[in-house]
C-alpha positions as CSV (number, residue, x, y, z in Angstrom):
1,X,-14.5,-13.8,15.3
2,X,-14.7,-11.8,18.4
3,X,-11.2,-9.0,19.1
4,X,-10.6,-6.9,21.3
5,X,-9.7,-3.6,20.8
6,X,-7.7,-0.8,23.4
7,X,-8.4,2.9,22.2
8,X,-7.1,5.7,23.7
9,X,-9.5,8.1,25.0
10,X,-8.9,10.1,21.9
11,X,-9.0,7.5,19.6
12,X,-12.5,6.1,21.4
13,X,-14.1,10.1,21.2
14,X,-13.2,9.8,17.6
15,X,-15.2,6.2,17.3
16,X,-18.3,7.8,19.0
17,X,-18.6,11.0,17.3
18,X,-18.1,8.8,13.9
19,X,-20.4,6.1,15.4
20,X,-23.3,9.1,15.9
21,X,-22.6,10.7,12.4
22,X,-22.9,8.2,10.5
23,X,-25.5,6.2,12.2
24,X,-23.2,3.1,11.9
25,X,-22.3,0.7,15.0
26,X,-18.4,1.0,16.2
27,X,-18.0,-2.5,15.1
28,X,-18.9,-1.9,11.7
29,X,-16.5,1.3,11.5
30,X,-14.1,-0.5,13.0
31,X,-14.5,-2.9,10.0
32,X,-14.8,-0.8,7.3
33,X,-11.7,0.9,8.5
34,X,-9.6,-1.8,9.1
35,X,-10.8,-3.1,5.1
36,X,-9.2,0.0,4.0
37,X,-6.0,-0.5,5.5
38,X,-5.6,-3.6,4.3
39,X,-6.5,-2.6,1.0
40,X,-4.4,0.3,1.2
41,X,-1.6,-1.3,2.2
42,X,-1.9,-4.0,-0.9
43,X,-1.7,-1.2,-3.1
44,X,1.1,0.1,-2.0
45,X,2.9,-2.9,-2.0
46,X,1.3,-3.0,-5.6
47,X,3.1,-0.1,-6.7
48,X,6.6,-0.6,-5.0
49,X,6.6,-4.1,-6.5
50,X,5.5,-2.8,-10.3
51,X,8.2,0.4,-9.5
52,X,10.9,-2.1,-8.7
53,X,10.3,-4.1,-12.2
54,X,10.2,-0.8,-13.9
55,X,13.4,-0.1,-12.5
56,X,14.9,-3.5,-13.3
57,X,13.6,-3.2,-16.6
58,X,15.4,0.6,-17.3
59,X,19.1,-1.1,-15.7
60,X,18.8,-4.1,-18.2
61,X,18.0,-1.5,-21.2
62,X,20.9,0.3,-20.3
63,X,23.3,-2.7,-19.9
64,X,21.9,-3.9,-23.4
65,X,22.3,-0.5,-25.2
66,X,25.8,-0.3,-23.7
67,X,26.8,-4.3,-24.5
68,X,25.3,-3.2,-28.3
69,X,27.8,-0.4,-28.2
70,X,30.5,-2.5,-27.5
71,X,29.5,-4.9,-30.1
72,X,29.9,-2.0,-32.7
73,X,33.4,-1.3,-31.5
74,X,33.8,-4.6,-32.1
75,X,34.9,-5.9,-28.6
């Protein structure tokens, strides 16, 4: 697949100086870089979905402890 990609004249001086370090083609940076967002991003979404369950998890402890406690008063 072939895209098409505007840079700003920052963003493009920032490609080249890359592109000369590290003896890579833009294309290839480009790549790599957008690989890492995506993978980043997935992680993220990772986490918030594992925090979420760790809070759902803590709120249905606490509604169970408090449900046993009211089983002990005998309600």
């Amino acid at each position: 697949m072939v895209a098409t990609v505007r840079l700003d004249a920052k963003l493009e001086k920032t490609l080249e100086r890359l592109s000369q370090t590290l003896h890579k083609k833009k294309s290839d940076i480009i790549r790599e870089a957008l690989h890492r967002y995506a993978t980043e991003v997935e992680s993220t979404k990772t986490t918030r979905i594992l925090e979420a369950i760790n809070k759902t998890k803590e709120s249905d402890k606490k509604l169970h402890r408090d449900f046993e406690e009211l089983a002990d008063e005998g309600l």
